[in-house]
N, C-alpha and C positions, 0 to 999 in steps of 0.2 A: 903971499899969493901962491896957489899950489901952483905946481908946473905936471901940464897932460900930455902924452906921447904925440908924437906927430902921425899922422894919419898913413905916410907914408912907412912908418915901423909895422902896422897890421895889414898893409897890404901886400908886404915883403915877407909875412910870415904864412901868407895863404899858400905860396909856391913853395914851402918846406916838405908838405908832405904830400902827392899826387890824390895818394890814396886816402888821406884822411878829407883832404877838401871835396873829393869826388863824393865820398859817403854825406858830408854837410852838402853839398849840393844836390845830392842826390835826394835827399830826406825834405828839402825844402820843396821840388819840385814833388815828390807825390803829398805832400801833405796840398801845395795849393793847387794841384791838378785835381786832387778829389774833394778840394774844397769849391773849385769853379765847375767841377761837373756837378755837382750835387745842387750848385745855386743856379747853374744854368736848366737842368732839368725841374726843378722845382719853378721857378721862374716863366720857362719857354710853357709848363703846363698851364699854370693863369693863365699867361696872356692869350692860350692862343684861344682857352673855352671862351675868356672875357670879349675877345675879338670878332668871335662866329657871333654873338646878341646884336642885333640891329636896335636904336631908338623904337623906330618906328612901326617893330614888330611886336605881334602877339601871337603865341603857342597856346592851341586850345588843345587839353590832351581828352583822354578821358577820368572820370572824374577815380579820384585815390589813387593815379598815377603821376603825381607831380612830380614823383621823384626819378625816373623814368621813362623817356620816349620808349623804350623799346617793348616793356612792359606796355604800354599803353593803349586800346582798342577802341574805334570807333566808328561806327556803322558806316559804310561810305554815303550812303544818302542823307546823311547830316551836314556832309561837305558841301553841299548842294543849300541846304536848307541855313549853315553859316554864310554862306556867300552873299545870300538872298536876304539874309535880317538881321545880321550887325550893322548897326547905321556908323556911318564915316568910314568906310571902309575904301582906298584908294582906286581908280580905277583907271583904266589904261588901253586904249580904243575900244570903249565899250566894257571892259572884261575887269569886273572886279578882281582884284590881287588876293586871290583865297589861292593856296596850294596844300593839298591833299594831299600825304607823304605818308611814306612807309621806311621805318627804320628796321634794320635785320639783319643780325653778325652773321655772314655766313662764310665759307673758305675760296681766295680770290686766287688764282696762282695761274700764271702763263701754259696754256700745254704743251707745249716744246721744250720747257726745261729742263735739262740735263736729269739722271735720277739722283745724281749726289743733292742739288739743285732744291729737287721735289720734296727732297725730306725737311727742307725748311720752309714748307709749304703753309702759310700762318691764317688767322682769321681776318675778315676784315670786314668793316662796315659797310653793304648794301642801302641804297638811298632809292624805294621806288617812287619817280616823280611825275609831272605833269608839265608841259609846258610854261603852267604858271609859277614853277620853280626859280626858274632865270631871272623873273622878275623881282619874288620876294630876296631871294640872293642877290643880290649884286657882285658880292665879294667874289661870285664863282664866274671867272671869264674861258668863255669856251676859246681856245690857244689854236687848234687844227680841228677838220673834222668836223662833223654837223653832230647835231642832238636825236638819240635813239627814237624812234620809230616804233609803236607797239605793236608786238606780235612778229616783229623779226628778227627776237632773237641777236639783241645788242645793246650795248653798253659802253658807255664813256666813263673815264678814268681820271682822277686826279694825278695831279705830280707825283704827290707822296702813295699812294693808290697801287699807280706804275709799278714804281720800284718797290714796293713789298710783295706786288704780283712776279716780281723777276724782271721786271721791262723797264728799259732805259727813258725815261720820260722826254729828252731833248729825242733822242734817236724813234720814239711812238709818233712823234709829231710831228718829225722831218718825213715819215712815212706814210703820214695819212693826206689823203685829197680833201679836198672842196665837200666832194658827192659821199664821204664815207669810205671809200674803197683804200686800199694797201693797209689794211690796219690789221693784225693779228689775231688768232685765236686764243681766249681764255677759259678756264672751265671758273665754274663760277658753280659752289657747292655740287662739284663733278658734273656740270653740264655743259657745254660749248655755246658760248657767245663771242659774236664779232665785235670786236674794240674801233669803235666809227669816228670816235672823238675825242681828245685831250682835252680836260681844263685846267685854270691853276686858281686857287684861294688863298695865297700865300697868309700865313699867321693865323690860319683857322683850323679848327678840325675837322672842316668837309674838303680840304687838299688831299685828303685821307682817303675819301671814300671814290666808291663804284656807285653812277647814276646811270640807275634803267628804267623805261616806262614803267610807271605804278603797276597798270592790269600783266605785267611779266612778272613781276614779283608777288603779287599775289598768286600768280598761278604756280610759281615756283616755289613759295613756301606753304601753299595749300591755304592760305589763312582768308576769310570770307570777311576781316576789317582793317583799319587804315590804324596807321600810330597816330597820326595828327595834322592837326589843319596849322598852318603857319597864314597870317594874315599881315598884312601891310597899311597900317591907318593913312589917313588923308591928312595934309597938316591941320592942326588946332584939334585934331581930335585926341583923347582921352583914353587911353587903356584901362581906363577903369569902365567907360563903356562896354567894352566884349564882357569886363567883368561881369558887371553887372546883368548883359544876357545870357553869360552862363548861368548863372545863379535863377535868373528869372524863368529858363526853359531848362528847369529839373529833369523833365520829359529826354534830353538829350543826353545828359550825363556829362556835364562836361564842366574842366575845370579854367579856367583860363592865365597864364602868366605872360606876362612883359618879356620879350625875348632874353634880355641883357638881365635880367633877374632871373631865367632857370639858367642861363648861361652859367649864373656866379654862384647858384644853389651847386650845380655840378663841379664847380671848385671847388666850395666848401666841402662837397662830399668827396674828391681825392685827398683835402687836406691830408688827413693822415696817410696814404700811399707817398705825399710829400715828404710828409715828416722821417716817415720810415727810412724815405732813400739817405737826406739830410744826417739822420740820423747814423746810420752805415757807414756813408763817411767819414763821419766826426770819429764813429771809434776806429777805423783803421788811420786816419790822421792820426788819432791820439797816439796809436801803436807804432808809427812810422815817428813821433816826438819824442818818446821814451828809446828810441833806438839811438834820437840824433842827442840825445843825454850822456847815453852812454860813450857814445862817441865824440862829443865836447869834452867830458870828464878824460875818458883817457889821454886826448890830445893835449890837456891841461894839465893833467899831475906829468905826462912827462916831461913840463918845462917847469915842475916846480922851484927848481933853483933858480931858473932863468928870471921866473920872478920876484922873486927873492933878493936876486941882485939885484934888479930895478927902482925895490926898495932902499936897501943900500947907496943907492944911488942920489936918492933923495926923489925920489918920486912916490908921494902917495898912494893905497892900496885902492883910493878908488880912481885917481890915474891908472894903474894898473888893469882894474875894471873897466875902463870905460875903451881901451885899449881893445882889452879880450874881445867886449862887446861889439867892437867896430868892426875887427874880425869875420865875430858870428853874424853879424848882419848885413856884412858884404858879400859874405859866401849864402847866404839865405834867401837875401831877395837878387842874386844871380840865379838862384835856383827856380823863385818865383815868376820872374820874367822872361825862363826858357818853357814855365809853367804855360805862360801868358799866350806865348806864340805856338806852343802845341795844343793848347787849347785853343784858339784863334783856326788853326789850319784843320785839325783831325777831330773836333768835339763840334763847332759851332755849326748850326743845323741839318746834324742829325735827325733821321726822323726815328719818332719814337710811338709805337703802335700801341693802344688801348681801347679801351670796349666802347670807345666816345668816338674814334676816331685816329688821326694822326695829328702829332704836334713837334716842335724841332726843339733841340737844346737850344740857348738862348746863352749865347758868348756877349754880353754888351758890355758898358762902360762899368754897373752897377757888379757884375759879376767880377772883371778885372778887377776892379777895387776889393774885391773880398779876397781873389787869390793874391794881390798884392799885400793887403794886411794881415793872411794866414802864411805868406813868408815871414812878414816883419817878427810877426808873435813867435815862429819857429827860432828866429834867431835871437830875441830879447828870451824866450824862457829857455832855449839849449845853451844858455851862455852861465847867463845870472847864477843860479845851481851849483853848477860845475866851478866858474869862478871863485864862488863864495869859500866852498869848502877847500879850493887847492889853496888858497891865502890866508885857512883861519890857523897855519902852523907857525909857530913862532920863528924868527927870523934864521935863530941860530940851528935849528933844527931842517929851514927849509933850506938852509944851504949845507947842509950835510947830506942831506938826500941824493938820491942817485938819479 
């Protein structure tokens, strides 16, 4: 029966050299810090498009804009004329659930921000709405502040909204009243609106945006139609209904989707912006794994004697390995689990701005587990390798070595 080192012999060989363990620890934790941001960013993006789709909604666009809201154009008096003749359509003291909406990247930035400030002054998704907004949304709860007013010149913000405007989302909402008032100026595609109201959609891409009365966004962007009717069914009814009168009133042009179905169309379409990032990772991973080879290897042939004698000794070469291995996988997933908790504190939602909206990194249980098995792998493949080749010299020759 062979005889394997004690576990305590590889843990006492980690403290030999500061700087070699540093460099193995160190290679562990960026390989799984950019293996959990790349899973948390890829991840936080599904979920958050998959999250914004309701059951119970329908996106009517216009028709060869499915792929699209923002693309999309649709006469406002159709809005009117959807509300009035889709049958099963929800209704709520009187007021059918049709909301008319205008989607429109424009640039959101606080005016008082510093000029260092201003030059990272970004795009961000305009939402022009209607009161029958709040209702097809649920997900969007107004936090401070009331709901803009048409024609004067105001605008409520998301959380994530906030802060890429410059503005502190807890500190906007500790300053806004009841009636709208203490709320700051924004320009808003270089024009000055008052900020009246916080909401929060946490895990959606409308946390992202800016909501202003529909007829101020049309006037602001000059455009004489709507992106799209969001509608709200009644229970027992059928989204293949609106279907089918889009299809039936040609005359309108319009196309219709299942909310939670263009949601997951627009996943499908960053998939590869997913991949990309994934992607990125994987090869500076890769680069940071070929670093921690080299650094195994060296740490290895300079005990080739060391292990040599242990053969002598009567200990096995894959005692010996499995030895090495214990080593690299303790210094590895040390690496991965300071991975775990800086990812945890300085990664986990983040918000991340695109042409859909705002969505946050995604630190969960599902991502820990990758950065934990992208240690493991640092430490089973920086070992093995290195291992292999300092032991395939013959006995007499590895104890001659220096």
């Amino acid at each position: 029966m062979s005889r394997f080192l004690p576990i305590s012999y590889a843990t006492r060989n980690l403290g030999r050299s500061r700087t070699r363990l540093a460099l193995a620890v160190g290679g562990a934790l960026l390989v799984s810090l950019l293996a959990m941001g790349g899973a948390g960013f890829a991840i936080g993006m599904d979920r958050a498009l998959r999250a914004s789709g309701l059951p119970g909604n329908v996106v009517l666009l216009g028709a060869g804009s499915e792929e699209s809201v923002e693309r999309s154009e649709i006469s406002p008096a159709n809005a009117g004329v959807i509300a009035a003749s889709i049958p099963g359509i929800a209704v709520l003291d009187g007021r059918p659930l049709a909301s008319p909406e205008v989607n429109v990247a424009l640039t959101v930035a606080a005016r008082d921000l510093p000029p260092a400030a201003k030059s990272g002054e970004r795009t961000g998704l305009v939402r022009g709405v209607t009161p029958e907004a709040f209702l097809v949304h649920p997900q969007v709860r107004l936090v401070a502040g009331r709901a803009p007013e048409a024609g004067s010149g105001e605008v409520i913000l998301g959380a994530s909204a906030a802060r890429g405007a410059g503005l502190d989302p807890a500190m906007l909402a500790g300053a806004l009243h009841d009636d709208g008032t203490g709320g700051p100026e924004i320009l808003v595609d270089t024009r000055p609106f008052r900020v009246v109201g916080s909401f929060e959609a946490p895990g959606t891409v409308m946390d992202g945006e800016a909501w202003m009365p529909l007829t101020d966004v049309l006037v602001l962007t000059q455009r004489d139609t709507i992106s799209s009717v969001i509608v709200t069914l009644a229970p027992g009814t059928s989204p293949a209904d609106v279907t089918d009168f889009a299809q039936r009133r040609i005359d309108l042009e319009l196309s219709a989707i299942p909310e939670p179905a263009y949601y997951a169309s627009q996943s499908a379409f960053y998939r590869p912006v997913r991949i990309m990032v994934l992607a990125s990772a994987g090869l500076v991973a890769a680069g940071a794994l070929l670093g921690g080879l080299n650094t195994m290897y060296a740490a290895f042939a300079s005990r080739i004697r060391e292990l040599a004698m242990l053969q002598v000794l009567g200990f096995a070469r894959r005692a010996v390995v499995a030895s090495l291995l214990q080593e690299s996988v303790i210094s590895s997933l040390s690496g991965a689990l300071v991975a775990v908790a800086v990812a945890l504190f300085a990664l986990d939602g983040i918000a991340i701005r695109f042409s859909m909206g705002t969505f946050g990194i995604r630190i969960d249980e599902t991502v820990v587990a990758i950065g934990l098995a992208a240690g493991l792998v640092v430490g089973i493949a920086g070992c093995i390798m290195p291992a292999i080749r300092c032991l395939r010299l013959p006995l007499p020759a590895a104890l001659k070595s220096d």
